[in-house]
N, C-alpha and C positions, 0 to 999 in steps of 0.2 A: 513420414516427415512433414513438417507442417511448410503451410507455402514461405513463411517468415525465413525458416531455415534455409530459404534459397537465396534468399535478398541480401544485397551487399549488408557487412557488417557498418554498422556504424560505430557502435562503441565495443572495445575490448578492455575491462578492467581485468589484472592479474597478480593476486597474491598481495593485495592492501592490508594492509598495516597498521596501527596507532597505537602509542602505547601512551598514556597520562599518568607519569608517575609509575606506580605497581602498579597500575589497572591496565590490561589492555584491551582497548573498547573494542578494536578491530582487529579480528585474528585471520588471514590471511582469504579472505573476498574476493571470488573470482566469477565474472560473471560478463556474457556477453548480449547485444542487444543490434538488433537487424530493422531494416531500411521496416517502417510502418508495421513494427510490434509495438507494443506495451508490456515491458517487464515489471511485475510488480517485486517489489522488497516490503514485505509481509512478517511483522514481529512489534512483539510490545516495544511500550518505552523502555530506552534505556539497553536495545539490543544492540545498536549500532550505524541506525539506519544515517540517521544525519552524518554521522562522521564520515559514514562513506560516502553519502552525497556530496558533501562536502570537501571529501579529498578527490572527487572523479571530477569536480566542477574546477577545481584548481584554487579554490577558497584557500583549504586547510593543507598545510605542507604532510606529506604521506612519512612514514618510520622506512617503508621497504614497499615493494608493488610498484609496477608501472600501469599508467592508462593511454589508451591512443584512441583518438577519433576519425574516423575512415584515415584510419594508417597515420595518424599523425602525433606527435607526442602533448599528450597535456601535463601542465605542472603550475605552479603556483606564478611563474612567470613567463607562458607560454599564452601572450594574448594573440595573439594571431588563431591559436589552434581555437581559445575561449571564445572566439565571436560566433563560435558553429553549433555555443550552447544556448538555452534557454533557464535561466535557473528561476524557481517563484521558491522561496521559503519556508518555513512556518510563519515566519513570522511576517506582519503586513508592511510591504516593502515601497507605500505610497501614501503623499501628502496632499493631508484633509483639511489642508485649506485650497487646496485646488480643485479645480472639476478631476471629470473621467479624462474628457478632450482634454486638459491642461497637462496632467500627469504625462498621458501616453504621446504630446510633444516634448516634453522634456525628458524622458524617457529615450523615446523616438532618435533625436538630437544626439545623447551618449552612444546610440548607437550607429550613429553617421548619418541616419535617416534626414532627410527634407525635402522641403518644395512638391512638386506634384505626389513623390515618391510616399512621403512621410503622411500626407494628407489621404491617400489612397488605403495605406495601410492600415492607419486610425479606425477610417471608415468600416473596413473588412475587421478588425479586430472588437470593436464595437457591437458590431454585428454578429460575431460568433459569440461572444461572453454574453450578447442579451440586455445590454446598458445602452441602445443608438438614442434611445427614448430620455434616458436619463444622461446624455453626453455633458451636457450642462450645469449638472448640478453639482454643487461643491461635495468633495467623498465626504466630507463627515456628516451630513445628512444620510448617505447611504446604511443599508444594516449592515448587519455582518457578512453575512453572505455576498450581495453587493462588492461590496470590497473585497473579498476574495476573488470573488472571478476577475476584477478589475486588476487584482496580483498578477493572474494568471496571464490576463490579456497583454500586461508589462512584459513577461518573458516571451510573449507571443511576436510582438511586432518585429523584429530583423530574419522571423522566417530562421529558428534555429535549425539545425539539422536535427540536435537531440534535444528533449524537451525533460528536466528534471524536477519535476513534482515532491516536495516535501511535506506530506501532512495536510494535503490543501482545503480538508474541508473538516478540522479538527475545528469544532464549539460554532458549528453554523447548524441553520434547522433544516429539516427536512426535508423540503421543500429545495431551496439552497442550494444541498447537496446533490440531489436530483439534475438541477440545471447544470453544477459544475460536472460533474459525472456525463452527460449529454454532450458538453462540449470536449471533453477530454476523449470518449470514446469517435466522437465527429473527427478530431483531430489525426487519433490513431488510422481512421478509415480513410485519409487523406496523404496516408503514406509517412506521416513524422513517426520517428524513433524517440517512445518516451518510457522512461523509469520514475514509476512511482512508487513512493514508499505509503505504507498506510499500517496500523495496528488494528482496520476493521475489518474479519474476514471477508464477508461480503462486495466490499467493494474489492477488493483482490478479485474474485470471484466474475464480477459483473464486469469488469475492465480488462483485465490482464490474459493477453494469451499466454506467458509462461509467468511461475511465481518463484522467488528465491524466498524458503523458508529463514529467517533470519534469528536465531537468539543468543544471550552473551558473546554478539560477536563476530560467530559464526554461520554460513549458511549449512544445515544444517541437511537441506534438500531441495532442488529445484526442477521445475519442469510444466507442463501445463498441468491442468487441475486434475485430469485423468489419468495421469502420469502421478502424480502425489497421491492420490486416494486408493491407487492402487500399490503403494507401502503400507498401509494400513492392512491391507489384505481381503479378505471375504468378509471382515466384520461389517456387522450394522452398531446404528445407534440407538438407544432407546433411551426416554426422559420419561422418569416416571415423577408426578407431582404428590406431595406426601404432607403430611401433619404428625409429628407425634416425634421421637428417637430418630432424626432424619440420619446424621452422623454413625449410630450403632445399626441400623436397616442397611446403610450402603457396606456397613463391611460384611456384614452378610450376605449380601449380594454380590460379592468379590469372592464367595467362594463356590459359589453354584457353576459346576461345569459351564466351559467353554465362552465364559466371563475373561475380559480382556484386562478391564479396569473398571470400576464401580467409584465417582465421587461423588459426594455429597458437596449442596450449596444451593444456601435461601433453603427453599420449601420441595426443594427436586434432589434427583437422584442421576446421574448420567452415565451409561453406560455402555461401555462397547461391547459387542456379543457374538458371538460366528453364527449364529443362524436366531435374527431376535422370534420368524415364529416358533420353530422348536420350542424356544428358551424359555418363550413371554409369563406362561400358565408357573413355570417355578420361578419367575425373579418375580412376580408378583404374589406369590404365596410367600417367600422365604420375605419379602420387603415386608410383609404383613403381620410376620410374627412380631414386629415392633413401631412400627407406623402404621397408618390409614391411607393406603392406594387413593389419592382424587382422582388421576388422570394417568394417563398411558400414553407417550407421541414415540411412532419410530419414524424413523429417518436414515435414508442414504447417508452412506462414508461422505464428510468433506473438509473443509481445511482446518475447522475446527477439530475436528478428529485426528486428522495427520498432526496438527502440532501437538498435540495431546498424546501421539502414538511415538509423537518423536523426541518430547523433553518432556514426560511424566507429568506435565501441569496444563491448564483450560489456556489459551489465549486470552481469554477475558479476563482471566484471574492473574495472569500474566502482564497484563494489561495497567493493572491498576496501581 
């Protein structure tokens, strides 16, 4: 059992809800989150992540499902329970006609913040996002990046209990990402309880000690990364890079023993295998009776794999 599991609960979401019409975005979302974890909500667009951020935050009125924050009830008009959250967006939730410093006093202020108190926290929040240098300058000089962490820093200053991340480094560069990733896992090591949603397996992967698998809807599986890759079972993975019938080579290679799933896409072939050395010498013989083998990569089970093992399609493909 992990140390997480022994730490008070902070948030218990159970059996959320939403329905738009005949669609229902959220279909019954259960999920819990302890004093300095990081639970990631992991699934393409359009799986349900926002909605459910959204209805834990008490933004979006729920169909059915309760949420409580260390034992307390949240809901759309439960501001006392909301002050214990932190929420940053997708979308960029600060004005660029003002500085950094400008924003996170005005900010600061909605949230009761002032005087010595407000001015202290600035400082420290300043400082963990990486902008003490740039406090001055109007945001809309900033990049993009920039201003994301500057989001980030908004939900930062009242000191939430729980810290809820939507998407936060969706169309920044690499670089960026890196920083904001730096201070979201500083934050986790500092004891806050945060839920972040993302659609990049990787960062799931680099942040999150437990992951709620998420699609139409649904969590589909949850648990740390070792715990998920071990649903997929003893399989490996193998990417073979190819030229030629790429589409007609992968269904051939969907029927050579102890072949999981074989897809094709782009210029590769990706495959799950129960034992890729065994396998390797015949999924590249049988890929060759109609493509040109360029390249071989195998690789460990991981989340890409598991949601692949768990809704028959790529995450990325899922994705787009």
């Amino acid at each position: 059992m992990s140390e997480e599991a022994h730490a008070p609960v902070v948030l218990a979401a159970r059996d959320l809800r939403k329905r738009y019409g005949t669609i229902e975005a959220v279909r019954g979302v259960s999920l819990e989150i302890h004093e300095g974890e990081t639970y990631g909500l992991l699934g393409p667009n359009g799986a349900g992540k926002t909605t459910t951020i959204s209805m834990i935050c008490g933004l979006l009125a729920r169909d059915g499902g309760e949420v409580h924050l260390d034992g307390k009830p949240v809901d759309v008009g439960a501001v006392a329970a909301k002050a214990g959250i932190g929420y940053v967006p997708q979308e960029l939730a600060i004005y660029p006609d003002l500085t950094a410093k400008e924003n996170l006093q005005f900010f600061g202020r909605l949230y009761g913040l002032s005087g010595a108190r407000l001015k202290t926290r600035i400082g420290e929040v300043l400082a963990l996002i990486g902008l003490t240098e740039r406090a001055n300058d109007r945001t809309d000089k900033y990049s993009g990046g920039m201003q994301r962490r500057l989001n980030i820093g908004i939900g930062l200053l009242h000191q939430p209990r729980l810290l809820l991340l939507d998407e936060p480094t969706v169309g920044v560069d690499p670089q960026s990402r890196n920083a904001i990733l730096e201070s979201i896992a500083k934050l986790g090591r500092q004891g806050m309880a945060i839920l972040y949603t993302t659609h990049y397996m990787e960062e799931a992967e680099r942040l999150c000690d437990r992951v709620g698998i998420i699609d139409a809807g649904e969590i589909r599986a949850e648990g740390t990364q070792r715990e998920l890759v071990a649903l997929v079972g003893e399989q490996d993975k193998v990417r073979l890079t190819v030229t030629g019938d790429v589409a007609g080579a992968a269904v051939d290679v969907a029927t050579v023993p102890g072949v999981a799933r074989a897809d094709a896409r782009d210029n590769t072939i990706e495959i799950l295998v129960a034992d890729a050395r065994q396998a390797l010498p015949r999924l590249i013989d049988t890929a060759e009776a109609k493509a040109d083998v360029k390249g071989v990569d195998v690789v460990q089970p991981d989340l890409e794999a598991v949601f692949l093992h768990l809704t028959g399609r790529a995450l990325r493909d899922a994705a787009e």
